[in-house]
Each structure stands twice: as C-alpha cells, then as structure tokens.
N, C-alpha and C positions, 0 to 999 in steps of 0.2 A: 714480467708477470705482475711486478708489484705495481706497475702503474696501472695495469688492465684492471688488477683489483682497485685500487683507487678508484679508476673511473666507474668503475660499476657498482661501487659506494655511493658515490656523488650523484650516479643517476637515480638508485633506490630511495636515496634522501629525498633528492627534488622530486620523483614520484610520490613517497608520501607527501610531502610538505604540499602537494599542487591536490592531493585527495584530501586534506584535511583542511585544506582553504576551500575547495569544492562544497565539502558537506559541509559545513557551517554556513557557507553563504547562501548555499541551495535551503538549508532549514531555516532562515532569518526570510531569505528573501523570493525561495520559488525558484525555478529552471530558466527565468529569466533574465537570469544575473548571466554576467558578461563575460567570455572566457579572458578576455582581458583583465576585468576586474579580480577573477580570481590567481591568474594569473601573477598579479601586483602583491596580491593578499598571502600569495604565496613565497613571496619574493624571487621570480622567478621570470625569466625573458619569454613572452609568448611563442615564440620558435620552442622552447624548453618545454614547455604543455603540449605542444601538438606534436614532438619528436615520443611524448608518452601516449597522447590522444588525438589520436590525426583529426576527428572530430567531435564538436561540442557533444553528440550524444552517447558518444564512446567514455567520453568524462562523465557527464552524468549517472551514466550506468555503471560506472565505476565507484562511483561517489557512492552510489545507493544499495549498493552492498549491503550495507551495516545496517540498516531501515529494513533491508527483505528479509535479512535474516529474525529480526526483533519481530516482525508479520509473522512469519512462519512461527516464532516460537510461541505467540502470542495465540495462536491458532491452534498448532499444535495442544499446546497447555490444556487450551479448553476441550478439546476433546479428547485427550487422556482422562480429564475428572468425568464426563460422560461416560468412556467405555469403562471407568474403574467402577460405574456406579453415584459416583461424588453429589451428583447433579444431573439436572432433568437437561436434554439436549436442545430444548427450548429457551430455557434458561440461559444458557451457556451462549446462543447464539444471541438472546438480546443484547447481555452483557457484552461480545464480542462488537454488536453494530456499536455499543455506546465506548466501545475504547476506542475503535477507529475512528467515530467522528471527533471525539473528546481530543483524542491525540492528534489527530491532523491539524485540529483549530491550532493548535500551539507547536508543529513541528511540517513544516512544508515538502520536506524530505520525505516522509512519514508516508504525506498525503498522494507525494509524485511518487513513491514507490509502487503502490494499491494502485494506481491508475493506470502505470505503467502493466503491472503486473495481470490487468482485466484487458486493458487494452491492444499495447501493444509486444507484448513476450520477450522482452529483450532477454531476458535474464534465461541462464541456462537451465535447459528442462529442470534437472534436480531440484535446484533452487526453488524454484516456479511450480513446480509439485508438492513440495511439501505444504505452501498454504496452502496450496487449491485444493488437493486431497484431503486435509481435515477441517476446509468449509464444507465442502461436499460430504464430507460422512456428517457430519454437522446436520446439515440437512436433511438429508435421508434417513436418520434415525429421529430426526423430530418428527419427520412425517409419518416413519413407521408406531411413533410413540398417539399417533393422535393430532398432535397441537399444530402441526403445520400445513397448510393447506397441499392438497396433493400437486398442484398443477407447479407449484416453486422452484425454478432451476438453480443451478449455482448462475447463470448468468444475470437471472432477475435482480441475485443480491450484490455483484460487480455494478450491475445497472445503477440501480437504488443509492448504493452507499456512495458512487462515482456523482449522484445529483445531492449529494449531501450539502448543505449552505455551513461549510467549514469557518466559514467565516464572520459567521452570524456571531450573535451572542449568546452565554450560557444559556438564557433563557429561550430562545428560539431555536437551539440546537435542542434540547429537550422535546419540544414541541414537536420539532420533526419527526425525533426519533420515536415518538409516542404515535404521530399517524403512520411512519413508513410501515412500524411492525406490527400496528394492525392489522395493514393486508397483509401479511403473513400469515394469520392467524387461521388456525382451521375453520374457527366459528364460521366463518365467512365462508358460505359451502356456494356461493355462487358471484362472478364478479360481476360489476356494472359494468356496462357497454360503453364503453368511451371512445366508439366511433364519433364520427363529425354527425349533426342531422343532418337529414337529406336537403335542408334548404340551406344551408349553411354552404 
C-alpha cells in the first residue's frame, strides 16, 4: 500500500510539474510550443506527459484551465456591476472587449483560451457556460438598454474579438477597438452592404 501511495505521489507531481511547464510556455509562446519542449521544461520523459496526456490537445486544455476560469470571472464580474445597477451594460461590455484584447497581447494562454472557448468547446459545458452566459446577458441588456444595435449576437462578438490584431501595438490595438465597437453601437440603425459588386 505504501508504495501504491508513493506511486501515485510521483504521478501527481509529474502531472502538475508537466501543467505548469505547459501553461507558462503555452503564455510565452502560443500552442505551438512542443510537447517535447514542455516536456524537458518539466523535467519529465515524454512517455511521462502522454501516459497524463495521450494527446497534445488533451494538454492544452488542461493547461488552460486557469485562463477560462480568469474569462469567466472576468465576465462574470462585469455583469454582476450591471445587474447590481453599478454601470451601464454598454459600458461594461466595452471595458470587457478592451481587457480581452489588452490581455491576450501580453498573455497567449489568455488569447487560446477565448478562441478555444468561441470556437472549438473543448471545455466542459459548466466551465464554458459561465463566460458565455454573462457575455450574452451582457448583450441583451445593452440592447434592451438602447445602446446596442438590435441585430448583435454573442457570435458576432466571438467573431470580432477572435480577429482582434493581439499583436499589434498599444497604439493600433486602441484603434481597433475604437472601430470594432462602433459597429456595435445602436446609432448605427442600418448596416452597409458589404456584399462583393456585381462586377467584382
């Protein structure tokens, strides 16, 4: 018994030690980094990462745990001061697009969590509910307030925030975020046709 506990010390170990070499190197460097590399970084024999993560996306999503929960509370946050009254739900949600982009530029984790999280669902319903449900009331109470244009899904702003130039510089993230949330805006009670022309 005592060496069964042993071992499954040793294995708890090398599973954090191989998630915390994951999320550091996934936030320096993106989902491109190596399961080898993190594997080394973990000091840890690659058979030892794939007997925790049989595949690189099973680590990934593992890794990004800590990133969705920081979304969600990030999320949540803001539409608590909305339903408490705090702040206009407008407000809340520009402030919201300017920490996602603001925070991705400087955290990669961050940025492949939200992408994941629009795109592909890895993450368990729960998890995955709780941002989407308070961008979505987010939403719907700005548009019930006025300020947000009626046609706006929660997909438009996955869309939008997913073409963000995370990578730009201070100054041209600003820029972005000043035209993306224009179109948001109610003012704008009709959009332009951004069909191709016909000779085109």
């Amino acid at each position: 018994m005592t060496q069964d506990r042993t071992l499954r010390a040793d294995a708890a170990r090398n599973r954090a030690k191989i998630l915390e070499s994951a999320r550091e190197l996934i936030t320096r460097h993106g989902a491109d980094v190596s399961t080898d590399t993190i594997a080394q970084a973990a000091g840890v024999a690659a058979g030892t990462l794939y007997r925790h993560f049989p595949s690189k996306s099973d680590l990934i999503s593992a890794a990004l745990q800590g990133s969705l929960e920081s979304l969600a509370d990030i999320t949540e946050t803001a539409w608590a001061r909305v339903e408490q009254g705090q702040s206009p739900a407008m407000e809340e949600f520009r402030a919201l697009a300017a920490t996602y982009v603001h925070t991705s530029a400087q955290d990669h984790a961050f940025r492949l969590t939200a992408d994941r999280l629009a795109e592909e669902h890895r993450f368990s319903e729960g998890q995955m509910q709780r941002a989407a449900d308070a961008g979505r009331r987010l939403v719907e109470r700005a548009q019930q307030d006025g300020d947000m244009h009626p046609d706006v899904t929660i997909d438009d702003v996955y869309l939008l925030l997913h073409a963000a130039p995370v990578d730009a510089v201070l100054a041209t993230r600003n820029r972005w975020l000043t035209l993306m949330l224009a179109g948001f805006d109610a003012e704008r009670r009709e959009w332009p046709d951004a069909s191709p022309h016909p000779d085109q």
